[in-house]
N, C-alpha and C positions, 0 to 999 in steps of 0.2 A: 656232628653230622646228623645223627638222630632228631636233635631238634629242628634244625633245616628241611628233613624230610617229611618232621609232623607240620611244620607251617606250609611246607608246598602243599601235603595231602590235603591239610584246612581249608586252603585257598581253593584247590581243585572243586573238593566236596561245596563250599559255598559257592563256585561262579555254576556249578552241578544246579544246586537247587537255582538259584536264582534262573538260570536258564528254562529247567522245568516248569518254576512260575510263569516264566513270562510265555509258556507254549498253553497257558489255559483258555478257558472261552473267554472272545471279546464279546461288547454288548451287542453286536448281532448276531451271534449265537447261540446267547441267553434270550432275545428279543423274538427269534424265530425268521431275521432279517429274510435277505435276497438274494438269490445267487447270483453272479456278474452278468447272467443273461436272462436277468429278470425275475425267474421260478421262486417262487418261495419257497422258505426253507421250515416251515413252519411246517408242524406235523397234520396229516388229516382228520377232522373230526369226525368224519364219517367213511365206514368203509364200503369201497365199493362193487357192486356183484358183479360177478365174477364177466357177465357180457357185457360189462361196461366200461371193462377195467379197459384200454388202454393198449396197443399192440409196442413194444418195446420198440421194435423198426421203424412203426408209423413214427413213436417219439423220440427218437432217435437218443433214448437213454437205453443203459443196459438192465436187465432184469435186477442183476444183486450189484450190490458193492464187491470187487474183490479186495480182501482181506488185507495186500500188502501192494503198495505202490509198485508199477511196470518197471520203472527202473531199480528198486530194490529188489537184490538176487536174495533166496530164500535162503536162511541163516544153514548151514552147516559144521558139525559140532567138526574140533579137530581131532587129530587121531595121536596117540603117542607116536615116537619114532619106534624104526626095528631095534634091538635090541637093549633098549628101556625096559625095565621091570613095572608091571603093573603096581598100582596103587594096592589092590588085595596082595598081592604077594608079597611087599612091602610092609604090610600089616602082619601078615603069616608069620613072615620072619621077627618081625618083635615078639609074638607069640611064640614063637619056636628060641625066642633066644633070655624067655622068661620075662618078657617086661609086661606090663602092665596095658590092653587095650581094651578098656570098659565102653561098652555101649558103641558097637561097631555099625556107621552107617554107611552105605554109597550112595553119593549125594553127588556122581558125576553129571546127572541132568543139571544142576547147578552151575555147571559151567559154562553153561551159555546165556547167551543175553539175557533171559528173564531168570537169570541167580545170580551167583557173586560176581559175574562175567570177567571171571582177569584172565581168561582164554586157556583153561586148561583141559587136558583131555580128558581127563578122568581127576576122579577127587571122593578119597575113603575118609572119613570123620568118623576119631573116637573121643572121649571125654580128655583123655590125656594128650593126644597130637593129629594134625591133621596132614594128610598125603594126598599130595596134590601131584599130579604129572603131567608134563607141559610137552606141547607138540617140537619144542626144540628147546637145545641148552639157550639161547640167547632172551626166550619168554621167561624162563623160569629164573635168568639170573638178574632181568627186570623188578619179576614180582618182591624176589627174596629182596631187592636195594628197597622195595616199598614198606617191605615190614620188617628191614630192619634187624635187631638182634633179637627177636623174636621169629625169626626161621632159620633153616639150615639148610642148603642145596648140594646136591651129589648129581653132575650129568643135569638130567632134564627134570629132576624127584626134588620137589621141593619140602621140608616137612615144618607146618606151620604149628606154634604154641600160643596164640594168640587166643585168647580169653581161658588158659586152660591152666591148670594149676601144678603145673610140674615142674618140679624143683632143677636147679642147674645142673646138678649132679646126674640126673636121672635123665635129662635132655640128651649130656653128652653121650651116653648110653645109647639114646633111640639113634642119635648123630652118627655113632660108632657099626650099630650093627648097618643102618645105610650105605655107609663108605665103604663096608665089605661087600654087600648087594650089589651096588652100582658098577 
């Protein structure tokens, strides 16, 4: 099954890039082409003062670009559920139950579209595991089938070992104090 899941993830990851590539500039917008109603799209070589510029109304363009397409609603992180233990308290507890959490980060801004985006609420990284918590059990028992025997899920807490050097024995441990938390 593990192998089936690295060929799906391979395949994802390249139709991923290949998609990416093919959203880069064509030759007319390395050329400085034409917009569909003529304008060029070429930048000004000369700028111009400020009584000359141009009333947006008269041109019936808008002053700025906005930032994100009208029909794109603006990104909103998710939230954990009620009674989920937080990613820090999840981490406290390995700490309070003696294990080992070097180099403690919260990298739950990572959770959203511009970082790992696998839609978690929050997300604490240490050198030995990472705690991930997801807005429902059904995300997080998603993520955990993506990575395999390299996580552990309890409820909506997923805890990932992936690039981290912790031995089986010491996982079942982080695995153990979770299952009590959760």
């Amino acid at each position: 099954m593990t192998k089936r899941l690295r060929l799906l993830w391979t395949a994802a990851t390249l139709l991923l890039a290949l998609g990416l590539t093919a959203c880069g500039k064509d030759a007319a917008d390395q050329n400085g082409g034409d917009w569909a109603d003529g304008r060029s799209r070429a930048p000004a070589t000369s700028a111009a003062a400020p009584t000359e510029a141009p009333n947006a109304a008269e041109s019936g363009r808008p002053k700025s670009r906005p930032t994100e397409s009208a029909s794109t609603p603006p990104f909103t992180m998710p939230t954990k559920a009620a009674g989920t233990p937080s990613a820090r308290k999840v981490v406290d507890a390995f700490k309070a139950a003696g294990l080992a959490v070097p180099n403690v980060r919260d990298r739950s801004k990572d959770c959203g579209p511009d970082g790992v985006g696998v839609g978690c609420a929050q997300l604490v990284a240490t050198d030995a595991v990472s705690v991930y918590v997801f807005p429902d059990e059904a995300s997080a028992t998603n993520q955990t089938e993506v990575w395999g025997t390299d996580a552990y899920r309890k409820g909506a807490v997923v805890l990932n070992y992936l690039g981290t050097k912790t031995s089986a024995t010491e996982r079942k441990r982080y695995d153990g104090v979770l299952a009590k938390l959760a």
